[in-house]
C-alpha positions in Angstrom: 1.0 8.5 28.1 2.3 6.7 31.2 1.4 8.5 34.6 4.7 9.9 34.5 4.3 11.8 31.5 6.2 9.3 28.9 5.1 7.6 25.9 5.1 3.4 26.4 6.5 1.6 23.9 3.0 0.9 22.5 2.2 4.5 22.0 5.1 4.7 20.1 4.4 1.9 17.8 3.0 2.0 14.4 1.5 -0.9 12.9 1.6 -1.3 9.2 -1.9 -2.4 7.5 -2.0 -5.9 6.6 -3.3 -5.2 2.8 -0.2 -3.3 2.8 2.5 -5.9 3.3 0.7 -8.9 2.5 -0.1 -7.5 -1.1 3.1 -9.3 -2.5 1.1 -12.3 -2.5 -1.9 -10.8 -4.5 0.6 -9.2 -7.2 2.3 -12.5 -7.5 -0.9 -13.8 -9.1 -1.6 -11.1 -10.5 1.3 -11.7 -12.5 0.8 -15.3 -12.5 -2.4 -14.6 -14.6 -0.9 -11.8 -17.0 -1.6 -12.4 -20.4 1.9 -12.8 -21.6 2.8 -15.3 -18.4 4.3 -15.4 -15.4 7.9 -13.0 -15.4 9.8 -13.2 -11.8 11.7 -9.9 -12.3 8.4 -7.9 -13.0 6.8 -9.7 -10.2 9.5 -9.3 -8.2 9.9 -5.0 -9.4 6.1 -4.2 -8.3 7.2 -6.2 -4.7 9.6 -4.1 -4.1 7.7 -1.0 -4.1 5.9 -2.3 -0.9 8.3 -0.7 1.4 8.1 2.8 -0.3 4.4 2.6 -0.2 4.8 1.4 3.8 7.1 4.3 4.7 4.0 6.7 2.7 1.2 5.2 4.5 3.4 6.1 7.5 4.1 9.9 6.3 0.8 10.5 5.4 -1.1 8.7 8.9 1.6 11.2 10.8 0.5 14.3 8.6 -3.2 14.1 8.8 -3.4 12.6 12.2 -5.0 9.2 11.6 -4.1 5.0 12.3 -2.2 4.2 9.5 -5.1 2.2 8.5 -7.7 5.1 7.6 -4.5 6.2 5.7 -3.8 3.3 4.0 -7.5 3.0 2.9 -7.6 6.9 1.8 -4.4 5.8 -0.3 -6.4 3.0 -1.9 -9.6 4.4 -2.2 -7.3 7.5 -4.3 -5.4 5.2 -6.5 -8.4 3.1 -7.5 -10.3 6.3 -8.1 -7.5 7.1 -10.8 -7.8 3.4 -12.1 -11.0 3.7 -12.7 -10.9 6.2 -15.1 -8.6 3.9 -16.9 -11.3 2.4 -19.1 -12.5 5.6 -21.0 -9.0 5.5 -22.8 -8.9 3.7 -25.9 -6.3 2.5 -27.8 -5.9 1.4 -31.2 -3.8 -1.2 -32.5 
């Protein structure tokens, strides 16, 4: 807060976690090294979903208080929690 009780501009802003909106890069190569090749439109689908995971990681910082970084990482640390269980499902073929 300013001395005369307002918010600056820079208590108002909100930065959004790099590994956030630079991970269109990483699931570019991901898809680059898919197994059945390299397909722009499902590259290009999972890309997309970067904004709605932005806007999240800006929900969920407001809701519990925290730099949208510490909720960024809880959000990651989550999701590859669930990932990991991944593996103990087998499939047949």
């Amino acid at each position: 807060m300013t001395a005369l009780g307002r918010k600056s501009y820079w208590d108002q802003f909100q930065p959004a976690p790099d590994f956030v909106v630079n991970a269109g890069g990483v699931i570019n190569i991901a898809e680059e090294l898919a197994p059945k090749g390299y397909h722009r439109e499902r590259a290009y689908a999972a890309v997309r979903h970067i904004y709605d995971t932005t806007l999240g990681v800006f929900d969920a910082a407001k809701q519990a208080g925290v730099s949208t970084t510490e909720a960024a990482q809880h959000i990651a640390r989550r999701r590859m929690a669930a990932l990991a269980r991944v593996h103990q499902i087998r499939t047949f073929t």
